[in-house]
KEKEMI-134958 format. One line per 3 residues: number of its first residue (from 1); for each residue x, y, z of N, C-alpha, C. Coordinates in steps of 0.02 Angstrom, whole numbers, always signed. Layout:
# KEKEMI-134958
NUM> X/Y/Z/X/Y/Z/X/Y/Z ~ ...
END
This chain:
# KEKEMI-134958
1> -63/-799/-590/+0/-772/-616/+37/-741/-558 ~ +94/-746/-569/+147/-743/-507/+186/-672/-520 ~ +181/-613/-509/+238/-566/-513/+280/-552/-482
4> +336/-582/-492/+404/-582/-439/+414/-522/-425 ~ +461/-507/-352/+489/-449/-338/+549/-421/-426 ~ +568/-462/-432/+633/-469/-477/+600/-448/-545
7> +541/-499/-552/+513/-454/-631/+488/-364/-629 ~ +460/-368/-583/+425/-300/-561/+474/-260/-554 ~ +533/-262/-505/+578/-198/-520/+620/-192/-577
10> +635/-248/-616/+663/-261/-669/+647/-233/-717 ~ +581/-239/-725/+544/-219/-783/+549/-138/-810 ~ +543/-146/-900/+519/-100/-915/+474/-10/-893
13> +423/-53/-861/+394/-15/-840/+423/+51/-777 ~ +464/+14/-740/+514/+48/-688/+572/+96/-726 ~ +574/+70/-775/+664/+96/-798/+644/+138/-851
16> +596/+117/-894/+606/+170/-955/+543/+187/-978 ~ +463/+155/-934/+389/+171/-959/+361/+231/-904 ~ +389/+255/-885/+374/+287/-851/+362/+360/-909
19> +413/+366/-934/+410/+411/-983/+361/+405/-1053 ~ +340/+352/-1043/+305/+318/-1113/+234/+358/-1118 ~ +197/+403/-1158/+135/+426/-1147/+80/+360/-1164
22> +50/+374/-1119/-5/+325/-1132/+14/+257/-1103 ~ +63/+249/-1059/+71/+213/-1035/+1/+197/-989 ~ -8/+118/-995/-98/+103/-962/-151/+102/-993
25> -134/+126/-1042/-195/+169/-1092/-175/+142/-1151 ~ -121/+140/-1181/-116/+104/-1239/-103/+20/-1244 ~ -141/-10/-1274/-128/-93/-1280/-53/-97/-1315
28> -42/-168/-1260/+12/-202/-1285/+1/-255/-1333 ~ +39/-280/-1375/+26/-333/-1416/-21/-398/-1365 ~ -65/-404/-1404/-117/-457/-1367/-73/-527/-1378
31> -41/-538/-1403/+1/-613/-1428/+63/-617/-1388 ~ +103/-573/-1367/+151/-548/-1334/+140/-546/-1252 ~ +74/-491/-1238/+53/-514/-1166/+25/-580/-1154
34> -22/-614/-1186/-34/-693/-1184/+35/-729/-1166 ~ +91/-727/-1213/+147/-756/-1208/+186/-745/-1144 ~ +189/-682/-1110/+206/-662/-1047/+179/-704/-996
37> +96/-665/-1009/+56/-707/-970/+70/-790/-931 ~ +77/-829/-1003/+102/-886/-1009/+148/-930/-963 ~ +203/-862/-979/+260/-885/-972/+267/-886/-876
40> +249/-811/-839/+239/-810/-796/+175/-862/-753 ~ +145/-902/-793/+105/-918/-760/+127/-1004/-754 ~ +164/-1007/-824/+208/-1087/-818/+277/-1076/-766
43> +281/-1045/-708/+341/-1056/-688/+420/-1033/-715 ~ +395/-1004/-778/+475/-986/-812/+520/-944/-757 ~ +571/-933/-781/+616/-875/-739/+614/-841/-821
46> +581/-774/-805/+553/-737/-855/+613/-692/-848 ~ +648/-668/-907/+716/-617/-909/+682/-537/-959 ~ +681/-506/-914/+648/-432/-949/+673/-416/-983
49> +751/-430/-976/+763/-410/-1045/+762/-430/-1114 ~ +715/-492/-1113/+712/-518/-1191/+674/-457/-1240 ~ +677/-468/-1299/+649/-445/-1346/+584/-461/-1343
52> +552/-494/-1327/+483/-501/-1329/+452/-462/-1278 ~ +468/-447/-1235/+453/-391/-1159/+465/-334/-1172 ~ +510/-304/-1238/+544/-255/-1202/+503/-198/-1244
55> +428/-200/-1273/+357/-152/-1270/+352/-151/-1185 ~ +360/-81/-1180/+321/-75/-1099/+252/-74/-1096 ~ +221/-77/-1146/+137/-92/-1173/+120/-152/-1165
58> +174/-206/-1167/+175/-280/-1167/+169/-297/-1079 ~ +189/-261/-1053/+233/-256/-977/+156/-253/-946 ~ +163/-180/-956/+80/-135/-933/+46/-180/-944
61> +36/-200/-989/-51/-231/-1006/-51/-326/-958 ~ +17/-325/-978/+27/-401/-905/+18/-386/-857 ~ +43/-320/-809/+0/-305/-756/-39/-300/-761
64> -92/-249/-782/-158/-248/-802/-208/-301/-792 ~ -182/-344/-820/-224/-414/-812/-205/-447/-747 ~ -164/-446/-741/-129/-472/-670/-183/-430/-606
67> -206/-360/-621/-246/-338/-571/-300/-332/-588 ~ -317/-368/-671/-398/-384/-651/-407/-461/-629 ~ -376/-516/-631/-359/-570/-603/-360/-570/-529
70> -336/-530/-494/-354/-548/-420/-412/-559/-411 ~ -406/-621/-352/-468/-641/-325/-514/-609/-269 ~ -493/-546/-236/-523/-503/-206/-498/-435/-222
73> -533/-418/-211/-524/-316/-232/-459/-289/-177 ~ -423/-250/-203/-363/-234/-159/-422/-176/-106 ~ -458/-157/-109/-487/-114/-52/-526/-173/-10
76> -547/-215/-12/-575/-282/+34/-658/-256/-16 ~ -685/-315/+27/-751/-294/+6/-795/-262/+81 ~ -754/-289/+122/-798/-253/+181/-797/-160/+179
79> -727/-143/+167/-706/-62/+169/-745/-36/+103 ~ -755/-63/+50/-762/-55/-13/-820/+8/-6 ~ -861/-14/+38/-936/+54/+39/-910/+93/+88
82> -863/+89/+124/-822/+172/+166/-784/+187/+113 ~ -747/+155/+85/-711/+199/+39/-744/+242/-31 ~ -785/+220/-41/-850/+264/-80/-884/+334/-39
85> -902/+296/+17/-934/+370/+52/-863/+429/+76 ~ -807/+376/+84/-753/+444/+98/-743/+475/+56 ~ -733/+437/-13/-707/+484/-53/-785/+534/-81
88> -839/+536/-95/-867/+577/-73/-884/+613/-41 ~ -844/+630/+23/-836/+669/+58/-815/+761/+28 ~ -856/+811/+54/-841/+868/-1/-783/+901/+27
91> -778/+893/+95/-725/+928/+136/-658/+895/+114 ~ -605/+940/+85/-554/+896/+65/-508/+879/+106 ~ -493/+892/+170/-450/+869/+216/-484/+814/+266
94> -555/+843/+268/-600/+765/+314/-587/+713/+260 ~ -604/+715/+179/-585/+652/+134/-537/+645/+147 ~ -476/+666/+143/-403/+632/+151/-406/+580/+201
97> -422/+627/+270/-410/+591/+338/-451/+525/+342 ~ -493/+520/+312/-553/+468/+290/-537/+406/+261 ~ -504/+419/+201/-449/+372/+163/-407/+363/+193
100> -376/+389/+212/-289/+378/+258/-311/+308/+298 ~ -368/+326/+342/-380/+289/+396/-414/+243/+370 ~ -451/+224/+322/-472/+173/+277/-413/+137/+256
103> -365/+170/+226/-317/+115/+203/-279/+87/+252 ~ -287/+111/+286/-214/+82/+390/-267/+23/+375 ~ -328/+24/+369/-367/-42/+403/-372/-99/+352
106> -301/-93/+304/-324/-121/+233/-269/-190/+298 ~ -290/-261/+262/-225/-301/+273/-169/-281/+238 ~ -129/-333/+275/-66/-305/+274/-48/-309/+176
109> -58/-367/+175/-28/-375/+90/-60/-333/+52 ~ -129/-310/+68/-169/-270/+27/-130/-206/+9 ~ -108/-165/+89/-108/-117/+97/-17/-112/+71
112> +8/-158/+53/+72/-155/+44/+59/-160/-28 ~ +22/-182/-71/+7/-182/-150/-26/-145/-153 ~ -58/-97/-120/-74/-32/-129/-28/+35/-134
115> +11/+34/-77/+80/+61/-64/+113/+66/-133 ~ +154/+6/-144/+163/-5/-221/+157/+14/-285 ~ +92/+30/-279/+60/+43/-365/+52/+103/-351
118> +29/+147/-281/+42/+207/-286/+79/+238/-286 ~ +156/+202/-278/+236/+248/-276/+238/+227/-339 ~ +226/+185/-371/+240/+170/-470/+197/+237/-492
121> +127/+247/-488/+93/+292/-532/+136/+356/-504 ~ +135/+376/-429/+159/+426/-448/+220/+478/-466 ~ +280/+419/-487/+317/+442/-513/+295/+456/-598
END
């Protein structure tokens, strides 16, 4: 499944789920994300603003799947056991510096879809 620049800022989730509680946490219609799913995965030019998209639960839960679908872990699998022992780290400024420098060593696309989902959550 393909998530365009254009669906992703477009979307729901950017404009008005942010405010949604339980956004992530609550399921979207399972028939609705299938249909998304679908649709993004046949090539459509998918328009956010249809009525069938416009649950940000529908949105969410297409990402969702969209990031259990990747074919490698956005932390790699090589970093995967530093990034465990950093973040167990008890000292909280050696953990930071630990991670920080764990993620510089992410590739580039990784570390840019990392970037990403962490300026989305933390707004």
């Amino acid at each position: 499944m393909t998530l365009s620049e254009e669906v992703i800022s477009s979307s729901t989730i950017l404009t008005t789920g942010l405010d949604e509680v339980g956004l992530y946490r609550v399921p979207g219609s399972v028939s609705s994300v299938k249909a998304l799913i679908a649709a993004l995965n046949g090539g459509e030019e998918v328009d956010m603003d249809d009525d069938r998209w416009i649950d940000v639960n529908v949105v969410a839960g297409t990402f969702k799947s969209w990031l259990r679908e990747l074919p490698d872990s956005i932390l790699t699998e090589e970093l995967y056991d530093k990034f465990i022992l950093a973040a167990g780290l008890q000292d909280y400024e050696e953990k930071c510096y630990a991670i920080r420098d764990l993620v510089h060593q992410l590739p580039k696309g990784n570390f840019s879809l990392l970037q990403r989902i962490i300026q989305h959550l933390k707004r």
